[in-house]
N, C-alpha and C positions, 0 to 999 in steps of 0.2 A: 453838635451831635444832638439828633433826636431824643426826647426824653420819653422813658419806656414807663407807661402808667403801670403799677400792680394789677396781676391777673384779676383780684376779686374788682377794681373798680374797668376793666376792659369787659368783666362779663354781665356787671349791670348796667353800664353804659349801652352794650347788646342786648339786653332786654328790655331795657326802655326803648328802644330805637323799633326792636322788632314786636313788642306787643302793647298793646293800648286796650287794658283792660276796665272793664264798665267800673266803675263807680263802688257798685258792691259788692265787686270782689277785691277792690284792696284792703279791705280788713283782714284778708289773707294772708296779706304780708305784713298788715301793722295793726296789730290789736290795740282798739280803745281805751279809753281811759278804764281803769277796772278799783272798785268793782261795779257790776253792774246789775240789776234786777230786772227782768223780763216778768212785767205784767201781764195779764190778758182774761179774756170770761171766761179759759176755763184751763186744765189739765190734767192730761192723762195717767193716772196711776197705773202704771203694768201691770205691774205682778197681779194685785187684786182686781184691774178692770175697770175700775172707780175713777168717774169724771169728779174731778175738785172745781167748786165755782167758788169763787175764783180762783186764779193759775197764778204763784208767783216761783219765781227761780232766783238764786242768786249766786250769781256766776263770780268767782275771783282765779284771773289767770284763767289758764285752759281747765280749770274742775268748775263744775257745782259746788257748793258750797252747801246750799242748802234748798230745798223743795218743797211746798207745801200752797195751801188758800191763802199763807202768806209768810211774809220772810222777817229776820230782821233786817232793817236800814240801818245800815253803818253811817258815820259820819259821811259826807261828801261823797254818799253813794250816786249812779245814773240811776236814773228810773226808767225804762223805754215801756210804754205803754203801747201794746201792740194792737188792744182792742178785742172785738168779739170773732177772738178765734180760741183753736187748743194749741196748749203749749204740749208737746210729746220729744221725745228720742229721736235724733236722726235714723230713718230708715235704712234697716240694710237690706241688698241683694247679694243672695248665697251663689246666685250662680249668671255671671255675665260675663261678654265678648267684647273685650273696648276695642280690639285689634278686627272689626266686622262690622260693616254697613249693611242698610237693604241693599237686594241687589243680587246677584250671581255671586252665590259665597265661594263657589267652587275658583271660579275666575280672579276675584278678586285675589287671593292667596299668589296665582300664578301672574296676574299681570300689573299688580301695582307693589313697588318697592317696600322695603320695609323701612328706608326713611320716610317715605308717602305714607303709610300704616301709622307710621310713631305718630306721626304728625295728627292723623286725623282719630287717632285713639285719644289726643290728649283732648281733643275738642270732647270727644265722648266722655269722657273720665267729667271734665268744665259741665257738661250735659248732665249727667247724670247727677253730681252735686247741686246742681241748681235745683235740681226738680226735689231733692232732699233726702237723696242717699249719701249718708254721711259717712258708709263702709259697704265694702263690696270684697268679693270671692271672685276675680277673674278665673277664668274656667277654661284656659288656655288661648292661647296667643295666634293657632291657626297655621301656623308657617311661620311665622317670626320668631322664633327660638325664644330668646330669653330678653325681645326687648322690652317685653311687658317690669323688669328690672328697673331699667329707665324712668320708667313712666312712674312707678312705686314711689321708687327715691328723689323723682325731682317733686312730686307732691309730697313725702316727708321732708324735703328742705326748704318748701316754700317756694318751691320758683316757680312750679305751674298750680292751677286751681284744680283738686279734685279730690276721691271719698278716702278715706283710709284703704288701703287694698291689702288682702290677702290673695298672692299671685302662682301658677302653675307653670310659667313657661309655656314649651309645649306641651300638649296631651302626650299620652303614650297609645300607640295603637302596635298590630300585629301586619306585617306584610299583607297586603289585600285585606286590609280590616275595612273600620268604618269610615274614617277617614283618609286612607290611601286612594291614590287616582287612578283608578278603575278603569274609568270610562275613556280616557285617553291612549292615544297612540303608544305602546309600551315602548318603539323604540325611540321614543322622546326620552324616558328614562324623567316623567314630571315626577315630582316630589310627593310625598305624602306630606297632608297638614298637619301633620303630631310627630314625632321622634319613634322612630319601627322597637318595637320588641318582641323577639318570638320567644321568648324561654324564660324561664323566673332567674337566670343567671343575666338576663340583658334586659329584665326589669328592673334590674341592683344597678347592673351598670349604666344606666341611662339617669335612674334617679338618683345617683349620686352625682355626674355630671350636672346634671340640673340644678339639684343642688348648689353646687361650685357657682355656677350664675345668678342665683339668687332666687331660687324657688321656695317657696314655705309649705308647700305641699306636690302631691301629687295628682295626677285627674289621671286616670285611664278609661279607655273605650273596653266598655266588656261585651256591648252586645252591639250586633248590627251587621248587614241592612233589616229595616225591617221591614213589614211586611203582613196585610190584613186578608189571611187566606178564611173564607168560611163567618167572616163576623167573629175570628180571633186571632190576634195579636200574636204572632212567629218571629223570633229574631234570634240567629243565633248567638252563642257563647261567645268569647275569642279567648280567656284565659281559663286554667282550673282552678276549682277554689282553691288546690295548694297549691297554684303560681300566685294568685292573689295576696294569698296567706303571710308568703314569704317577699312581695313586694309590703306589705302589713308592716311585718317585723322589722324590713327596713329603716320604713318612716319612723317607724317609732326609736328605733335605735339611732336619727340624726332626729329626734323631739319634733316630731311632722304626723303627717298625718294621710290617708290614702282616701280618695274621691273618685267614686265611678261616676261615667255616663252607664245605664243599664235603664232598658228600656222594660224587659220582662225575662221569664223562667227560659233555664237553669241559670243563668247568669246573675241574674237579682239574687237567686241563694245562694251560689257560691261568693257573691260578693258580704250575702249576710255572713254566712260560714266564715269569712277569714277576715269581719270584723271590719271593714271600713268606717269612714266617720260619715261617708253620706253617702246616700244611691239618687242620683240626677236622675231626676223621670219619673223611674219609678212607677209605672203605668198598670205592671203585670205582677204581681206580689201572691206568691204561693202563702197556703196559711202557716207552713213551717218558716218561711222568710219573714214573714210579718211574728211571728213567734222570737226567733233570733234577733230578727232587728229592735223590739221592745228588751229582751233580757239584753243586748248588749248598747242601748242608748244609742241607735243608730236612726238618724236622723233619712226621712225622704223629702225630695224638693221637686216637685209637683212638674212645675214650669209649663204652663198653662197658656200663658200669655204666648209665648211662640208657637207656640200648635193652631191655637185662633188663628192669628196672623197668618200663616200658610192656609188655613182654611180659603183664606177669602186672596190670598196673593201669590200665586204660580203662573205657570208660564201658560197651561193649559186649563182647562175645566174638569180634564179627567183628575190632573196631578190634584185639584185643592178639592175635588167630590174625595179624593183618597184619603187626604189630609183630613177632610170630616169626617168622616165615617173612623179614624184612629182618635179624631176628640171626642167622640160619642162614646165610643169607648172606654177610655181615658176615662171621661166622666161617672161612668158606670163602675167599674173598678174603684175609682177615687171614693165613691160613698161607699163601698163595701171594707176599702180601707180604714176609713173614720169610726165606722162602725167599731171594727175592730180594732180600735187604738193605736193606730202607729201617728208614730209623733214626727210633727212635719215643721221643716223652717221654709222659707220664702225664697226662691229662686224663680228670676222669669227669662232666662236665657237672653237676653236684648243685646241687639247685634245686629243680629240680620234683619228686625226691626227697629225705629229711632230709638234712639237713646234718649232719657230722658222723659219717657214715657212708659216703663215699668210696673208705676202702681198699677196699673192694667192687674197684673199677677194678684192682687189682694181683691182686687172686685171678683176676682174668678173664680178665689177660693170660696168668699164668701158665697156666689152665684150657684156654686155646686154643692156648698152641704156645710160648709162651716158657717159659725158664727165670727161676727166682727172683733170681737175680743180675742178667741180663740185666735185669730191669723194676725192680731195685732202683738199677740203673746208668742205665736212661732216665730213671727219678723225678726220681733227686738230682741227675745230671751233665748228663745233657739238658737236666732243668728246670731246673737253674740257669745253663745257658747260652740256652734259650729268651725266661727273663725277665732276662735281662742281668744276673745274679749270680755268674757264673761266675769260682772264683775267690775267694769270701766266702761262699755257702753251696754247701751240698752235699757234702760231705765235714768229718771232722772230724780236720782241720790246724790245725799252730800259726797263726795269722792269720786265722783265718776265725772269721766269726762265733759266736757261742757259743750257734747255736740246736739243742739236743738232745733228743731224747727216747730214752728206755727200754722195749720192748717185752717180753711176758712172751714167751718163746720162741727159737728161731733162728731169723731170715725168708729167710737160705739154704739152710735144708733144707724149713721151712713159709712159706710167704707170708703167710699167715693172722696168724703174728706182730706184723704193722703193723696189727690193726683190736683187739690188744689193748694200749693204749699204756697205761703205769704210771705215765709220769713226763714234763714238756713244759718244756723250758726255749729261753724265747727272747731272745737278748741277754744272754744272763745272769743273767735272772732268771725265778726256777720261777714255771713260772704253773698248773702241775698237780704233784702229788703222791699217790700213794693208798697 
């Protein structure tokens, strides 16, 4: 009689067989001796802004331990000497597509599988950690329901490599919303890429399904298509702020939380109005919206870096002259928001461009009106109170997680610092070295 191996040694036997990962990401799976000190010329204090020369960490198990120009050495501590770089927080992004390549997004959704998606979401997810997002806010799945679950959990168990994720499932959109398939043959009967809700009764019920799947929040589509009539930004509604409201109350009654896409007015205030944790875009902000959203701690996520990208990459010359002429805008609005204090976390929508090339989003903040600190302080402190981490990541304190990376440069004198990353450690364990 054949002898039947135990499933846990059949399913690593299947993963050693089907992947052959580099070098520095098995620390992934096997943490080094601990504890360990990460040396280097310099690092980042958040909160205050303040570069320390020199940078030391000391990492035991997946926490920091302790942080400062220098640590104690425990007996038979490691010492890794990183050299002349900063030592700072793994990066987060508020708002990304692992389930979306370049390319024809519309299509992609319709003609390749959603085991073909899984697959190449995980590469993305492996992407985007390398480059030194050590947490990330997936921003819905596109058409793949709830496989972005999948991808969560095998990166919370270790079996594949990639950031922390806080995940949406589908979006929720409205029949003929923003993302329903419009443009196709209707007696195809194509799909929309988000889960349909017309009424704040089939807002409830769609996010509690969700739910059930493993969602940790919500993303809904409030405004769209849009649309640059006259040198301003037109887009309509698709909910009221009391369908919002009470999609709101919801999340908070399963301890979640509600995410629009909204691009501009009335959508952007009714999204302020009924209290959201974030407005995605965020392009078009009336002074009463920018009012509500400072008294209620609501966060905007700019996403910069994908409007660029469509500037210079469409099908035709008229579609990315269009695409410009809405970041010109964008940009113009975006200083009059600063101005007026609305408090912003880092979102670059990457998707539909490579993944793994994001820091894009902070060169852009900085390019249009913020300082280097300020958008190092939304990254880390925002984003980690955005995605309910506040507190464990985002800074490097005794007690917080021990996700770090090392950047060649200073990212408060240069921004640019964050898109050359040397070194990625998450939990403790290196998953990048160069």
């Amino acid at each position: 009689m054949q002898a039947v191996l135990p499933r846990r040694i059949v399913v690593s036997l299947c993963l050693l067989a089907a992947v052959s990962w580099p070098a520095a990401l098995a620390g992934q799976q096997t943490k080094g001796p601990s504890p360990v000190i990460l040396h280097a010329a310099r690092l980042l204090q958040v909160d205050t802004g303040a570069i320390l020369e020199p940078g030391e960490v000391l990492v035991e198990g997946e926490r920091i331990r302790s942080a400062g120009r220098s640590v104690e050495h425990p007996s038979g501590v490691r010492v890794l000497d990183l050299g002349d770089v900063t030592l700072m927080p793994g990066l987060i992004d508020a708002h990304v597509h692992l389930f979306l390549h370049p390319g024809a997004e519309d299509l992609q959704t319709v003609e390749e599988s959603v085991p073909w998606r899984v697959i190449l979401a995980e590469q993305a997810a492996k992407a985007d950690l390398l480059a030194g997002f050590t947490a990330e806010r997936d921003m819905g799945t596109e058409g793949a329901n709830s496989a972005d679950t999948a991808i969560r959990n095998a990166i919370n168990e270790g079996l594949i490599p990639g950031p922390r994720l806080r995940i949406s499932g589908n979006a929720i959109d409205l029949l003929g919303g923003h993302e329903d398939a419009n443009r196709y043959n209707p007696a195809q009967h194509v799909l929309s890429n988000a889960d349909y809700a017309n009424s704040a009764q089939q807002l409830v019920e769609v996010m509690r399904q969700q739910h059930k799947e493993g969602s940790d929040f919500a993303k809904i589509y409030e405004t769209g298509p849009d649309q640059m009539i006259d040198g301003v930004l037109r887009t309509p509604y698709q909910y009221t702020a009391e369908q919002l409201r009470t999609a709101v109350e919801e999340a908070h009654r399963m301890g979640t939380v509600v995410a629009v896409h909204a691009m501009g007015e009335p959508g952007t205030l009714y999204a302020a109005q009924a209290g959201v944790a974030s407005i995605d875009h965020a392009t078009q902000l009336s002074d009463e919206t920018i009012r509500l959203m400072k008294e209620k701690g609501i966060f905007a996520v700019p996403t910069f870096a994908i409007m660029e990208y469509f500037s210079k990459h469409r099908e035709s010359q008229d579609q990315a002259a269009g695409e410009a002429a809405m970041l010109d805008y964008k940009v113009e609005q975006f200083k009059k928001q600063l101005a007026a204090g609305v408090q912003y976390a880092v979102g670059s929508d990457v998707g539909p461009f490579p993944h793994g090339t994001q820091a894009r989003e902070l060169e852009l903040m900085v390019q249009y009106g913020m300082k280097p600190v300020a958008v190092l302080q939304a990254d880390l402190l925002n984003g980690a109170k955005l995605l309910g981490w506040s507190g464990k990541i985002g800074e490097l304190k005794a007690g917080y997680l021990a996700d770090i990376i090392a950047v060649k440069g200073n990212p408060v004198e240069d921004i640019s610092a964050t898109t050359r990353v040397q070194f990625v450690m998450k939990g403790g364990a290196i998953v990048r070295q160069n």
